[in-house]
C-alpha positions as CSV (number, residue, x, y, z in Angstrom):
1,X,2.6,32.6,14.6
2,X,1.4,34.7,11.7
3,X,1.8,35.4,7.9
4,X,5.0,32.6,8.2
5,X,3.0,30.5,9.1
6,X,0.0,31.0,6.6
7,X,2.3,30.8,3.3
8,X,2.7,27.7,1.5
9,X,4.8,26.5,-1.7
10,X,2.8,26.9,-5.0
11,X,2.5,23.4,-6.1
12,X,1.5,23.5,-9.3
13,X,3.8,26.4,-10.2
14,X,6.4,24.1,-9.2
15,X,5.7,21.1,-10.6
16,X,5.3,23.2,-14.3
17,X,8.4,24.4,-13.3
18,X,9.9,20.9,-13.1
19,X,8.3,19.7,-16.3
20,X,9.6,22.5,-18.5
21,X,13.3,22.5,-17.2
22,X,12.7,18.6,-18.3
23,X,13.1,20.1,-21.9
24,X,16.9,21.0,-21.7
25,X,18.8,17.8,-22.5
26,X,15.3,15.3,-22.6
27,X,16.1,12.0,-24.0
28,X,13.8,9.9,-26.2
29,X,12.8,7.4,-22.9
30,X,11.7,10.6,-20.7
31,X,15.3,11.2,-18.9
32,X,17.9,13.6,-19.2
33,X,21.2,14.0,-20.7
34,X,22.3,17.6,-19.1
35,X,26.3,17.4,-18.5
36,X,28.1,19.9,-16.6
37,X,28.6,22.7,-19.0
38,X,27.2,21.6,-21.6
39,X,24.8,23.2,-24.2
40,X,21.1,22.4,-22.6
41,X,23.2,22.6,-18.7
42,X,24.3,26.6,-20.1
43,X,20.5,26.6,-21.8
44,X,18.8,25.5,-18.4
45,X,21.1,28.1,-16.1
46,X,20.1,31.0,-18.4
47,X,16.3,30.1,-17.3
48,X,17.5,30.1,-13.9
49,X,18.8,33.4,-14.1
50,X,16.3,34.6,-15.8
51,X,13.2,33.2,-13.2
52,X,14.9,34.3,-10.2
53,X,15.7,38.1,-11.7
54,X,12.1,37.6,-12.7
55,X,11.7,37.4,-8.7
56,X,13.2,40.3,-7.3
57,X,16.7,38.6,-6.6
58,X,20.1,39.2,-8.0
59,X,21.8,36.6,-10.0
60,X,26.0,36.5,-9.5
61,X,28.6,33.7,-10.9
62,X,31.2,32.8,-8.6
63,X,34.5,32.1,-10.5
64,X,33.5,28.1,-10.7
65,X,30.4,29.0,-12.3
66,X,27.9,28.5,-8.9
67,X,24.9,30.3,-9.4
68,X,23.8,32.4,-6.5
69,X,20.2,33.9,-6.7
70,X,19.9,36.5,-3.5
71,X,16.1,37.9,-1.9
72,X,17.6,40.6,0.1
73,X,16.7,40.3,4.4
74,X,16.1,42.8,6.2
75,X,19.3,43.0,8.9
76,X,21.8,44.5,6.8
77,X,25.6,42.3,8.1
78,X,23.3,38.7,8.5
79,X,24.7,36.0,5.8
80,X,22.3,34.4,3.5
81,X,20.8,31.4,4.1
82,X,21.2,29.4,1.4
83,X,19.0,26.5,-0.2
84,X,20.2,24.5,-3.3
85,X,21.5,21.9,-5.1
86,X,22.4,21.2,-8.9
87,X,21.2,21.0,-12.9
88,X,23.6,18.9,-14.0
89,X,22.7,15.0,-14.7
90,X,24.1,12.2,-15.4
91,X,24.1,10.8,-19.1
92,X,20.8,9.1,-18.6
93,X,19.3,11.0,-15.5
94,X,16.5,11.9,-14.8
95,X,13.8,14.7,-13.9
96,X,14.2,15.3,-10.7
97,X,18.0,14.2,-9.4
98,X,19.6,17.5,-8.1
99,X,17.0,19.8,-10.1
100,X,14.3,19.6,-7.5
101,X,16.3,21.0,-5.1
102,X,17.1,24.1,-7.2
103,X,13.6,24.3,-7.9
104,X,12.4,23.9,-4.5
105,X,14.5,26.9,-3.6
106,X,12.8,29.0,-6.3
107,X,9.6,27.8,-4.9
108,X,10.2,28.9,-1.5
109,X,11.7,32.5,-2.8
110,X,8.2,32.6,-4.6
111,X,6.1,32.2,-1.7
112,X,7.8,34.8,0.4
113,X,7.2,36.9,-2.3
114,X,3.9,36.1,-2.7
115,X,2.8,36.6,1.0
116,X,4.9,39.7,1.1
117,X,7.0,37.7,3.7
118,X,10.6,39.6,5.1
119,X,13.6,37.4,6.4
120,X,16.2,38.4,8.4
121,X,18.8,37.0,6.9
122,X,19.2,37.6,3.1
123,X,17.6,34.2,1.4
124,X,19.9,32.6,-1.5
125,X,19.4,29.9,-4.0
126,X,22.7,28.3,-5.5
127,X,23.3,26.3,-8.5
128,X,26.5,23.8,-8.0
129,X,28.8,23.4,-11.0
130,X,29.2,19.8,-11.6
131,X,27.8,18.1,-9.0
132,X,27.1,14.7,-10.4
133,X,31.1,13.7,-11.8
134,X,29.6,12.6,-14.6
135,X,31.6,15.3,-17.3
136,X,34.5,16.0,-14.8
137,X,35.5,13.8,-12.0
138,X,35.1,13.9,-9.2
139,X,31.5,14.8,-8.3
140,X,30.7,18.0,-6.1
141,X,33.8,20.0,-7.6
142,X,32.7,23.3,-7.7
143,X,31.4,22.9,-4.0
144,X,34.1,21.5,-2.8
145,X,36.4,24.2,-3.9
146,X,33.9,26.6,-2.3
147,X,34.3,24.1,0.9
148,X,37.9,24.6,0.5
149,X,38.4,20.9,-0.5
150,X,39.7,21.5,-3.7
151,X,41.6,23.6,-4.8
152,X,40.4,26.0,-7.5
153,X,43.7,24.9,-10.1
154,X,42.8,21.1,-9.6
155,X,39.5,21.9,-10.6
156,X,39.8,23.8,-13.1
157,X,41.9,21.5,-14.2
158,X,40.0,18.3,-14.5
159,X,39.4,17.0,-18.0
160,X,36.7,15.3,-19.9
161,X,36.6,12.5,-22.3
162,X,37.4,14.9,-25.0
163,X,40.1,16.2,-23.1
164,X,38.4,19.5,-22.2
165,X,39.1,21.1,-19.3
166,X,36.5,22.2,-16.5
167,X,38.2,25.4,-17.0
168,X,38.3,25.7,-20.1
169,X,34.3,24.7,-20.1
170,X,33.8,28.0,-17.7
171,X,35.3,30.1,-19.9
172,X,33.5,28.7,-23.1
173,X,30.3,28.7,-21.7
174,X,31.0,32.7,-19.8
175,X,30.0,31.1,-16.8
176,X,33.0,32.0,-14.9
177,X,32.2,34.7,-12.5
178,X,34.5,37.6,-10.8
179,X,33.7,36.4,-7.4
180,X,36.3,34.2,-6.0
181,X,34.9,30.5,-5.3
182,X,34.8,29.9,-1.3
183,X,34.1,34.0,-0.8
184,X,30.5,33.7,-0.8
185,X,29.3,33.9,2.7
186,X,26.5,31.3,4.3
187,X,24.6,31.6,7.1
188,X,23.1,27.9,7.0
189,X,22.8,25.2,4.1
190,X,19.3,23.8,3.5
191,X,19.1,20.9,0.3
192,X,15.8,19.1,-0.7
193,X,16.2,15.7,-2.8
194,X,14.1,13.0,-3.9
195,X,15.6,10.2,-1.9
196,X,17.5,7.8,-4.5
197,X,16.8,4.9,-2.4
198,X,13.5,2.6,-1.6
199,X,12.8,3.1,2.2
200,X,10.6,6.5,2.2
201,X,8.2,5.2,-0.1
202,X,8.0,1.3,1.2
203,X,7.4,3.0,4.7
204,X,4.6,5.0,3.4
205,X,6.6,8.3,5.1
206,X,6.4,11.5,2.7
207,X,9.5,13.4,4.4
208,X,13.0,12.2,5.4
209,X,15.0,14.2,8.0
210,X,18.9,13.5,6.8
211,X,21.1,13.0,9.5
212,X,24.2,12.5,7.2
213,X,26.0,11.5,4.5
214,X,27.6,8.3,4.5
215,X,31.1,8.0,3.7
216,X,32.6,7.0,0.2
217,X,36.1,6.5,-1.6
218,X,36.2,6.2,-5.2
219,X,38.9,4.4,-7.1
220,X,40.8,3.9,-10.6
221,X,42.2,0.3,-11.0
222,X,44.4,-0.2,-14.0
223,X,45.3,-4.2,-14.8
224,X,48.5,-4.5,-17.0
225,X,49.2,-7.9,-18.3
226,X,50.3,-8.7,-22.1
227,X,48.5,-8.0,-25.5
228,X,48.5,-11.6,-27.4
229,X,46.8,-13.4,-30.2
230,X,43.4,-15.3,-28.8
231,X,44.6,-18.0,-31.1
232,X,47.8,-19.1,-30.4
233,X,48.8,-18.5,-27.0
234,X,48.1,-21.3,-24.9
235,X,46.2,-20.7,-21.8
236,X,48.9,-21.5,-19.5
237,X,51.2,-18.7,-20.8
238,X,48.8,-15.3,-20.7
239,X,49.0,-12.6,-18.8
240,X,45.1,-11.6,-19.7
241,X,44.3,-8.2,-17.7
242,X,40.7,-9.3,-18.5
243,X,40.6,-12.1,-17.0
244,X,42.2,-10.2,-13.8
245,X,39.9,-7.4,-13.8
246,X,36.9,-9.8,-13.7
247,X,38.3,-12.1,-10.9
248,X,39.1,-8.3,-9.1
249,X,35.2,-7.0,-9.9
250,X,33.9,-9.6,-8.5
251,X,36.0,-9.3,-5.1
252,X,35.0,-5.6,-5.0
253,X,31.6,-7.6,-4.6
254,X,32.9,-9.3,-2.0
255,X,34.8,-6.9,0.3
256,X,31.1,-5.1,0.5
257,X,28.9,-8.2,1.2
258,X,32.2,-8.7,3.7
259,X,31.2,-5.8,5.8
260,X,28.3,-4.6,7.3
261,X,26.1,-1.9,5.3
262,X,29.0,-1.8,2.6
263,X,28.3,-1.4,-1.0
264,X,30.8,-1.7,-3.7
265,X,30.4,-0.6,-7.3
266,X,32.0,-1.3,-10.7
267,X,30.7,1.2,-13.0
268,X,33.2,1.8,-15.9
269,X,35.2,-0.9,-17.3
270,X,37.8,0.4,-20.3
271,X,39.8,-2.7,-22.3
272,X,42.9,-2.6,-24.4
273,X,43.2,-2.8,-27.3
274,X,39.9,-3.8,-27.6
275,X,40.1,-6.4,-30.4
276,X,37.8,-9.7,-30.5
277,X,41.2,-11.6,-31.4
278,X,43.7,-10.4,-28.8
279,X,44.1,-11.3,-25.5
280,X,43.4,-7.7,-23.8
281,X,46.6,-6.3,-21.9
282,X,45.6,-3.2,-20.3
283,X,42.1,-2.9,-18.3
284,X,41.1,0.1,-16.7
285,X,38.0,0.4,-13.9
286,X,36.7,2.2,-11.5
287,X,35.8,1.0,-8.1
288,X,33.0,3.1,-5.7
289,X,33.1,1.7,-2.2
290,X,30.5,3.5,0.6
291,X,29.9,3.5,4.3
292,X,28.2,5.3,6.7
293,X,30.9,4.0,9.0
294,X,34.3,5.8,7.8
295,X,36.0,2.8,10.8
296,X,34.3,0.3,8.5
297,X,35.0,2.2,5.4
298,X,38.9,2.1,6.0
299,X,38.5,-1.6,7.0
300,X,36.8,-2.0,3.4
301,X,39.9,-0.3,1.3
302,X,42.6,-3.0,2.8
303,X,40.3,-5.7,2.2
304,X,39.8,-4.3,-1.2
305,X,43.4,-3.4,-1.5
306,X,44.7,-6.7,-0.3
307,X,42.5,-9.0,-2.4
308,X,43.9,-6.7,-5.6
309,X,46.9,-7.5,-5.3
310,X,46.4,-11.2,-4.6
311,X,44.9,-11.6,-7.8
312,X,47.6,-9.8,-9.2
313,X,49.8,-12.2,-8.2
314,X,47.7,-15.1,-8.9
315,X,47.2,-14.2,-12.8
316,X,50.4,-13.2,-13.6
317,X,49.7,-9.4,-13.9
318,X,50.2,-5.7,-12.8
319,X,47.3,-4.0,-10.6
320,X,47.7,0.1,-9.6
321,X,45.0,1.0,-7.6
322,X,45.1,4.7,-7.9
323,X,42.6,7.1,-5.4
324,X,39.9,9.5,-7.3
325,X,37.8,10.8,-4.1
326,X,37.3,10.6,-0.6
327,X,34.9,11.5,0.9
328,X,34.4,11.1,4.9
329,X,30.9,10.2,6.3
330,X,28.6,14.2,7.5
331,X,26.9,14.8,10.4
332,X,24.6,17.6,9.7
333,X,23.7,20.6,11.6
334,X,21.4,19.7,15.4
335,X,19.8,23.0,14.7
336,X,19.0,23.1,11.0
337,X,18.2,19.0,11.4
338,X,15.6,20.3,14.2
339,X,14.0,22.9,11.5
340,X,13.6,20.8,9.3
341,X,11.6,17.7,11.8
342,X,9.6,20.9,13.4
343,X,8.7,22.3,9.8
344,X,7.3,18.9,8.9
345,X,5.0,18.0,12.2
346,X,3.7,22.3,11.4
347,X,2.8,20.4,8.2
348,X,1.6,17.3,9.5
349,X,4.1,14.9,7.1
350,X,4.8,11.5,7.6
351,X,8.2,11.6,8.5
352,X,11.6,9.5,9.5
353,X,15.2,10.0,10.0
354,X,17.3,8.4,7.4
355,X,20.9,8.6,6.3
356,X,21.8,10.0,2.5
357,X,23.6,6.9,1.0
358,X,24.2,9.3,-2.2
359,X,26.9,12.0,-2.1
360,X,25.3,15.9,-2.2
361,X,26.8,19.3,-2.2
362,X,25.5,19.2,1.4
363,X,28.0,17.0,2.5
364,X,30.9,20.1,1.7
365,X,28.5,22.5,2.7
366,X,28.4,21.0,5.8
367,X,31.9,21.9,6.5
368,X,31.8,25.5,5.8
369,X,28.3,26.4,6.9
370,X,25.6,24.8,9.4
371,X,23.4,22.0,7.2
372,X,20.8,20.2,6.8
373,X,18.6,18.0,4.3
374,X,14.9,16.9,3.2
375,X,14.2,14.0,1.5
376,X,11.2,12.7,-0.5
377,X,10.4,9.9,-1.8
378,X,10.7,8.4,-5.3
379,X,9.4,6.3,-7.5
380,X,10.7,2.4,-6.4
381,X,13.8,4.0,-5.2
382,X,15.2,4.3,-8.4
383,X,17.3,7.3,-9.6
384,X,20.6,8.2,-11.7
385,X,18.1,6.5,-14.4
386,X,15.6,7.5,-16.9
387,X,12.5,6.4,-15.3
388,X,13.3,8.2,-12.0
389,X,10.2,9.9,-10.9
390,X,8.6,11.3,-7.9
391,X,4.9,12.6,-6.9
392,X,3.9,15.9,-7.4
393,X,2.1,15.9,-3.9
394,X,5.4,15.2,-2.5
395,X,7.8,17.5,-4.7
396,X,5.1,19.9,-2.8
397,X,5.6,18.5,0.4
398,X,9.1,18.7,0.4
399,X,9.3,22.1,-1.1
400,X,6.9,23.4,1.8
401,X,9.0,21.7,4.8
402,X,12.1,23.8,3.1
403,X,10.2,26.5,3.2
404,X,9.5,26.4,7.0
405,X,12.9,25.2,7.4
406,X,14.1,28.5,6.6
407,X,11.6,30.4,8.5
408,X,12.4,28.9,11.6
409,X,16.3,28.9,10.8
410,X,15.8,33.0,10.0
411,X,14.6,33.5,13.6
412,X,17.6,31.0,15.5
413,X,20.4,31.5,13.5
414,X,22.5,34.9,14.1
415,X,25.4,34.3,12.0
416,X,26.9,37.4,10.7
């Protein structure tokens, strides 16, 4: 169709790109340790300011510290379309977890500038404060203000382990911009992610066109028995909130084996007082329960709720299950899906439809703004790990079918 169609991502400009963000925050075992707001995350977003100015685009702050990197278009009233994802990692990431979405957007605002290509539509790539809950919980809280599913005070609000506040992280780190979180205007959503899961690469297919988001609630559980001495309280006569919690972990194993394609998750376990000696009378943990089904995933919580509370009962103790996050299952975009499946048959990729089991900014983009996703493959499926890794070939690949993504979104979407 012409010079569109000719351009293509710069590879190995991308991949060096990816290997020397890997700097901020690298751990001794080839990971990541890049929270939210935190010295290498502030270190890493100054690099992405500076690249994209480096590119032509201007570089604003909204006021919960999303990044927004604008190539002007060339109708002046058409919203951007927007490409992104985060920089943030969990406390043993890895390489490629959020960033290669960021990157891929930087990639694509290269090669238009390279081949001298105009858009429409004004082409943006943003940086999501805190996407991965791993500082500040819940995840996605700077995009889901900017979705309107938070409200900027409860975010702001949220605390750490230190007992510092998101807010009080945006002001530290002068990442808090004058622009009003939610104001920022969005023509379409496009994110590219290495897949977190096994299937792309065990079926030999290079590009995954995301349907959706599957559907996830995340829980606090706080057991409250009695604090006693190990050595003289007979068995018979404890109210051990251990003991509870571990009867009640495992039946948050069971209520997902229970229903089908449900997963449930234990993944922080806090004990009082924490003493080899004494019986432990307060236990705290969180409970992650998904479905692509939210039907199912509602079934799931009163099966979960219900077996709480018997154990509760049967061990002589107090269980508060308390919500975190709730997240109801996304159904992307027809249109931007279709981009995305005709950008990778232009390209000639291997390619399936697949369902995100992960949470991503997408899925609150996806309520504000027309949306879509690429996946890619990566290494055994593994991710939210140190050894996560991914191809070059394919951070390539995925990068290019973003890129055609947009170009055909530019020419069907008329959003102003």
């Amino acid at each position: 169709m012409g010079m569109e169609n000719s351009i293509s991502i710069d590879g190995a400009q991308l991949w060096s790109d990816l290997m020397e963000t890997a700097r901020f925050g690298a751990t001794a075992r080839g990971g990541l340790h890049r929270l939210a707001l935190g010295a290498d995350d502030l270190k890493v977003r100054e690099w992405f300011a500076a690249t994209c100015r480096a590119l032509g685009c201007e570089v604003i702050h909204d006021s919960m510290g999303n990044q927004f990197a604008r190539r002007p278009g060339t109708q002046p009233g058409l919203k951007p379309i927007m490409m992104g994802s985060h920089l943030d990692t969990q406390p043993t990431g890895g390489r490629f977890d959020g960033i290669l979405g960021v990157l891929g957007g930087i990639a694509v605002l290269r090669a238009l500038e390279n081949g001298k290509v105009q858009t429409r539509h004004p082409i943006e790539v943003v940086n999501w404060t805190n996407e991965e809950g791993a500082r500040f919980t819940p995840p996605m809280l700077a995009s889901g203000v900017f979705a309107g599913v938070f409200t900027e005070e409860y975010a702001r609000s949220r605390p750490d382990r230190d007992n510092i506040t998101l807010g009080d992280a945006l002001t530290q780190g002068g990442q808090a911009g004058a622009q009003p979180c939610g104001q920022h205007p969005a023509a379409a959503y496009f994110e590219l992610h290495i897949e977190q899961g096994p299937v792309l690469e065990a079926e030999e297919k290079t590009i995954g066109v995301v349907q959706g988001i599957q559907g996830m609630r995340w829980y606090e559980v706080r057991v409250m028995g009695r604090d006693s001495h190990a050595g003289t309280t007979p068995m018979t006569m404890r109210a051990d909130a251990m003991w509870a919690a571990a009867r009640m972990i495992d039946a948050v194993h069971g209520v997902a084996m229970s229903h089908k394609d449900g997963l449930g998750t234990v993944g922080i376990v806090d004990c009082q007082p924490a003493s080899s000696n004494v019986i432990p009378g307060n236990v705290m943990f969180t409970v992650d329960l998904r479905n692509p089904s939210d039907t199912v995933l509602e079934a799931m919580e009163q099966d979960f709720r219900a077996r709480i509370a018997a154990l509760a009962e049967d061990c002589g103790v107090e269980a508060i299950v308390s919500p975190v996050w709730n997240s109801a299952a996304v159904h992307f975009d027809p249109t931007c899906i279709a981009c995305v499946r005709e950008a990778a048959e232009e390209e000639r990729y291997p390619m399936r439809d697949i369902v995100s089991g992960a949470g991503h900014d997408a899925a609150y983009m996806a309520q504000v703004a027309p949306t879509a996703m690429v996946f890619i493959p990566c290494l055994n499926g593994i991710s939210h790990n140190e050894a996560e890794s991914a191809e070059p070939t394919d951070a390539t690949a995925g990068a290019n079918v973003l890129l055609h993504a947009v170009l055909l979104a530019d020419t069907r979407i008329d959003a102003a």
